[in-house]
N, C-alpha and C positions, 0 to 999 in steps of 0.2 A: 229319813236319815241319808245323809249323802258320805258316802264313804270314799276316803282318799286314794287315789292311786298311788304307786310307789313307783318314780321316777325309775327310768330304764337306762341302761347304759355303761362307759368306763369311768369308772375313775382316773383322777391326772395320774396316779402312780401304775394302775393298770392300764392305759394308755404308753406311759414308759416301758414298762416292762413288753408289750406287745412290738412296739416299737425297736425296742433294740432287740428280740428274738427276729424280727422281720430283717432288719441288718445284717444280724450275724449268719442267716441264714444264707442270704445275699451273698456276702460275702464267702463263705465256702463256694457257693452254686459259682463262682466266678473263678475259684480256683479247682472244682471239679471240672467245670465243661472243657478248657482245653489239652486234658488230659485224656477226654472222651472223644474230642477232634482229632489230638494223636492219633486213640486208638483206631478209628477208622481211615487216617492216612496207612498206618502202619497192614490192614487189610487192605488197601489198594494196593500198596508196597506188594505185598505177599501173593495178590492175585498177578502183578505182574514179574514175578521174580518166580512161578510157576510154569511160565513158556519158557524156563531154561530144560536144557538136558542134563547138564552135570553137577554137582553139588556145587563145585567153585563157580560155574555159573549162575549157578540160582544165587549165591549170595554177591558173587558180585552187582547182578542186576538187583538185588534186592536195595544193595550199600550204593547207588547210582540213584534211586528214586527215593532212596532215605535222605540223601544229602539234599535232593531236589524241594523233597517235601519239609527240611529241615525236621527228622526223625531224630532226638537223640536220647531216647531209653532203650530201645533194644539194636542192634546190629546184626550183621548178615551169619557173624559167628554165633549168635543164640539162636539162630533159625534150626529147627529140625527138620532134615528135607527127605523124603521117604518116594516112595511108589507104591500106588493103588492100584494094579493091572499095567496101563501102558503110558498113563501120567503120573506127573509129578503132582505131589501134595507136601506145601509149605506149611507147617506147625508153628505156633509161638507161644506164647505165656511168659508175660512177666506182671510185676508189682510196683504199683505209685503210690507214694507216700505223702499226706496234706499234712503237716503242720496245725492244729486246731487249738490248742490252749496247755499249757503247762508242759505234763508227759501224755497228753491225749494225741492220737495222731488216727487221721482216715487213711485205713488201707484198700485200695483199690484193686482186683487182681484182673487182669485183663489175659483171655486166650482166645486165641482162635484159630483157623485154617484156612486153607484155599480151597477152592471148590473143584 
């Protein structure tokens, strides 16, 4: 007796439906990454706005390399700028919001410091 095998594989409609999860995925990952480029200009931003001495200097140099790096979700006023012994250490945190379908939306929350 020779017994049949059973064909492997998608269907055209599971084929569809893989296919546009592959897009929509896509699509986010293109509006998450340069949110995620922000946030590491925005650490360079902060690592050089940590060689100031004085609060208004640190945001000033911070609000010089933001403009440079075209930064525009946080500014040198949301900076928290403190001292660790005999350096300065720049704080930040803030929040991005994606857009994704109806009232669903990606929240991203990004912080960090200087070293």
């Amino acid at each position: 007796m020779k017994l049949k095998r059973q064909q492997q594989g998608l269907t055209f409609v599971g084929l569809l439906i893989v296919g546009v999860v592959i897009v929509y995925s896509g699509v986010v990952l293109a509006q998450v990454a340069p949110t995620y480029i922000e946030y590491l200009a925005v650490q360079k931003a902060a690592e050089k706005a940590a060689a100031g001495s004085t609060v208004a200097e640190v945001r000033t140099i911070f609000d010089k390399a933001a403009q440079i790096d075209d930064i525009r979700t946080i500014t040198g006023k949301d900076l928290t700028v403190g001292k660790e012994g005999d350096r300065v250490v720049v704080s930040y945190a803030y929040t991005r919001e994606i857009h994704l379908a109806g009232p669903a939306h990606l929240v991203m929350k990004y912080e960090g410091r200087s070293k």
